[in-house]
C-alpha positions as CSV (number, residue, x, y, z in Angstrom):
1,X,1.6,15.0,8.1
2,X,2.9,11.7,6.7
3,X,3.6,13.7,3.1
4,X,5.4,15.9,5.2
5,X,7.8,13.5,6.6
6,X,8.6,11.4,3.6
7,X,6.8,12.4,-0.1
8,X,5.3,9.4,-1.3
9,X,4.3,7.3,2.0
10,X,0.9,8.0,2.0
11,X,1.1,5.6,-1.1
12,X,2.9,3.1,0.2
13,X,0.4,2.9,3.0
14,X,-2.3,1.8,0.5
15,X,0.4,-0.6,-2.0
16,X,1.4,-2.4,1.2
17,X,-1.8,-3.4,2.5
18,X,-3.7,-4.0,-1.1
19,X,-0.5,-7.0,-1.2
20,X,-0.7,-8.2,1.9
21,X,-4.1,-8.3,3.0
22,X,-6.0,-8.4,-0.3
23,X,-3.4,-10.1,-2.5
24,X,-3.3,-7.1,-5.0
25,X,-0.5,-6.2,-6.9
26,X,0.5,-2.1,-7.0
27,X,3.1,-0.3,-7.4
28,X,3.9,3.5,-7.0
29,X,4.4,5.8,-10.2
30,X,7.8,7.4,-9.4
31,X,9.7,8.3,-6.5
32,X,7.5,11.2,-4.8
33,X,4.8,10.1,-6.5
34,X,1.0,10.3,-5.2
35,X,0.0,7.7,-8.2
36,X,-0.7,4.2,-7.5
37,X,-0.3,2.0,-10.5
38,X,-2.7,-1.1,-11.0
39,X,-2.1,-3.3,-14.2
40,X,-4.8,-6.2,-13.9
41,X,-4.8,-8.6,-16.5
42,X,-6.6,-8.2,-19.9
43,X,-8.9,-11.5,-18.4
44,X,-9.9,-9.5,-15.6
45,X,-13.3,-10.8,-14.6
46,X,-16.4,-8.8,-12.8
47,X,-15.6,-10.8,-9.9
48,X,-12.3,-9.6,-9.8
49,X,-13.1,-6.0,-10.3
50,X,-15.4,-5.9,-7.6
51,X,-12.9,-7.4,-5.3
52,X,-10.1,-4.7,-5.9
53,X,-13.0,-1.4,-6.4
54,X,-13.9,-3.2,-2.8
55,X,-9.7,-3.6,-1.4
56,X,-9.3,-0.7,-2.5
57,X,-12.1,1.2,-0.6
58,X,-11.3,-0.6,2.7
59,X,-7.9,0.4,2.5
60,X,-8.2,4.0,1.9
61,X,-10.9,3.7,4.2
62,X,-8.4,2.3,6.8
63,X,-5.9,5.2,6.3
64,X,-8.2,7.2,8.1
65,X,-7.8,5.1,11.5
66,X,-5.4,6.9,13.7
67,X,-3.1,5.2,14.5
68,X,-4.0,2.1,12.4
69,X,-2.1,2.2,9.2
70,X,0.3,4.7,10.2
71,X,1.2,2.2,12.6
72,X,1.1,-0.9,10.4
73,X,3.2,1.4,7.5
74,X,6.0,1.6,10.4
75,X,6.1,-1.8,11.7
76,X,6.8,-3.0,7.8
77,X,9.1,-0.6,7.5
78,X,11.3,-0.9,10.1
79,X,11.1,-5.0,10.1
80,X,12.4,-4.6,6.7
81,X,15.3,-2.4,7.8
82,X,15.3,-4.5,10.4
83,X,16.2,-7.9,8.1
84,X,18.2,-5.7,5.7
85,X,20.6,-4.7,8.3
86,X,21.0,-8.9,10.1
87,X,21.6,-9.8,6.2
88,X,24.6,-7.1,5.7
């Protein structure tokens, strides 16, 4: 349903939350993309492997919580359009 309304949001509903919960840097492929790049550094420890195989679990795992991340996905959404549109 969410693929349906804007391609590519289901990724931003796992990028948004890796940052800002988990402190994890992603980025989607391409516009309309369904590919979530992860570049860790060439230092990257066990311990640091386990905590983003573990972030990224609990997030997927959250997508499945209706209306959890949806609802999350929307609210940082429109307080970003929200900002952009006070600052033009």
């Amino acid at each position: 349903m969410l693929e349906a309304a804007n391609k590519g949001l289901f990724c931003q509903m796992i990028t948004i939350p890796l940052f800002k919960e988990h402190h994890i840097l992603t980025q989607v492929a391409g516009h309309g993309m369904n590919v979530v790049k992860l570049l860790p550094p060439l230092n990257l420890t066990q311990q640091d492997h386990d905590h983003i195989i573990t972030a990224f679990d609990k997030t997927i795992a959250d997508t499945h919580q209706v209306p959890g991340s949806i609802w999350e996905l929307g609210k940082n959404l429109a307080s970003h359009a929200l900002k952009g549109k006070k600052g033009g």
